[in-house]
N, C-alpha and C positions, 0 to 999 in steps of 0.2 A: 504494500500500500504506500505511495509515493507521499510523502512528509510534506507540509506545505509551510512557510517561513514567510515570516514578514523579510522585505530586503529592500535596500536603497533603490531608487527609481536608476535605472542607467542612463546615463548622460543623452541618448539617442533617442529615449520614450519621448512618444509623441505628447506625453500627459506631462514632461517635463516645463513646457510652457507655463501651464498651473501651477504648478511648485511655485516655479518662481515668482508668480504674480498674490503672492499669498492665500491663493486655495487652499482648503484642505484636501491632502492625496496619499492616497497608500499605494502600497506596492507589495503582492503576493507572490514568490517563486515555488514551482516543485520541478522535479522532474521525470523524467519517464523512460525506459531501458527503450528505449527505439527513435529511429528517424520520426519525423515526419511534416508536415504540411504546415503554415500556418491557414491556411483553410480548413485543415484536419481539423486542427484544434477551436476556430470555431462555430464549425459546424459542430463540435464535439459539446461543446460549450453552451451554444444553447438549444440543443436538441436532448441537453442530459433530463431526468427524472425531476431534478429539482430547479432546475431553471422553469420546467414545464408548468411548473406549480406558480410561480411569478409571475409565467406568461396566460395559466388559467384567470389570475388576480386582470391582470391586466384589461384583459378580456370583459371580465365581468365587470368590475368596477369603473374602468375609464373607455369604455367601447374601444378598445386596440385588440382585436385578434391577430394572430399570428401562427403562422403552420409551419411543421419540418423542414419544409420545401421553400418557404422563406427563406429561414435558416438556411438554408446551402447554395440557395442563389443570396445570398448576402457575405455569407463566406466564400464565395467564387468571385465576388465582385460584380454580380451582375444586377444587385440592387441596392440602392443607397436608405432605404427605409427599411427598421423591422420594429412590429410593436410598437412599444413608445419611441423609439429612440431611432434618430437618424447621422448616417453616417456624416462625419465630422473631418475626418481625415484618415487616409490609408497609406500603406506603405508594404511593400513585399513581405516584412516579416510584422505588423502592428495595422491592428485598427481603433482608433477611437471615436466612440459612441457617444454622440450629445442626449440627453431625455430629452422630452418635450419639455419639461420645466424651465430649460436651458441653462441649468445651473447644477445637474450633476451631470458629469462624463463617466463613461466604462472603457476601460483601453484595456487591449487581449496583445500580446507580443508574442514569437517564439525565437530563439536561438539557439542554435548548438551548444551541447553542454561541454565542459571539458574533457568528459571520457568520451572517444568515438561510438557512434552509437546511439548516442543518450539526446533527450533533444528536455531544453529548459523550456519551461510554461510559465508565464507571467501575466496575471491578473489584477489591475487596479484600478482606481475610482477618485475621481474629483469632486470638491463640491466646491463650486464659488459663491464664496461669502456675497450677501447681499448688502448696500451701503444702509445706513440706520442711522438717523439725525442724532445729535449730539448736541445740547443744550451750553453752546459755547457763542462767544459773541462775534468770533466771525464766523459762523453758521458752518463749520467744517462737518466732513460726516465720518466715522471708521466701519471697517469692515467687523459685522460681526455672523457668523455661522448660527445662531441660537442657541437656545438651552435645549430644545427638544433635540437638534441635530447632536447635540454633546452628551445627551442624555441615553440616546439611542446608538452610539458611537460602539460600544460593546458587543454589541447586535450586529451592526453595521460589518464588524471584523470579524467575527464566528461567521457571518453568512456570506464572508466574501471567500474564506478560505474551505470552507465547504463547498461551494461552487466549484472552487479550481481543483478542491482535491475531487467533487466528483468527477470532472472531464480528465481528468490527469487517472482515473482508474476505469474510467470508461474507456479510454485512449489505449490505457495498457492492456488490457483487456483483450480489446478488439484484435491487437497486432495488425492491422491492415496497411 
């Protein structure tokens, strides 16, 4: 069962732009004993058991359905919308995913790991702070994330590394 780690964002994620700009943003690595794709991984990604369960929510609650077949035409790059969330920017090994909120991002990366063979999975998340008046007299504003988003931060990180570790055992699994 492939271990899943919190890890520095690498210099080249597409989510690095947030970093910088003061978002909040994490970064999930495992990895997995074989090559493969990063279309592999996310088609692997949101076609697994528990993303489906996100995308049932999705469905119900804010009318966004979404099917398998989405999924792999959005991992093949042949569509820029899936569910809530539209494609943001792409790159041969990274995608990042805006929601409709427009204020969290989902970015999926893969890389060759250092043993031959082995292929590294990285799943992370932004969220840009919203501006919030400040009771100052030159009417300046700061960034703040809320108390619900800090509160739910716990949550946030169990459910981000359960995602990755389920595609990263569906991935192994399969061998394809």
């Amino acid at each position: 069962m492939p271990q899943v780690q919190p890890h520095p964002l690498p210099t080249q994620a597409l989510l690095t732009k947030y970093a910088n700009s003061g978002a909040y943003t994490d970064c999930f690595v495992t990895e997995i004993a074989r090559t493969l794709s990063h279309a592999e991984f996310v088609e692997a990604f949101y076609t697994g058991g528990l993303f489906k369960a996100e995308r049932f929510l999705l469905r119900v609650f804010i009318s966004k359905p979404s099917t398998d077949l989405q999924a792999r035409r959005l991992a093949s790059a042949e569509l820029n919308e899936f569910a809530a969330w539209r494609v943001e920017a792409r790159a041969v090994d990274q995608l990042l995913m805006c929601a409709i909120d427009g204020r969290t991002r989902s970015w999926l990366m893969v890389s060759a790991a250092e043993v031959p063979g082995r292929t590294r999975l990285y799943f992370g998340s932004a969220l840009l702070p919203k501006p919030t008046p400040v009771n100052l007299p030159d009417a300046r504003s700061h960034l703040s994330l809320g108390f619900v988003f800090k509160a739910l931060l716990v949550f946030h990180n169990g459910y981000s590394r359960a995602l990755l570790s389920a595609a990263a055992n569906r991935l192994a699994r399969s061998g394809r």
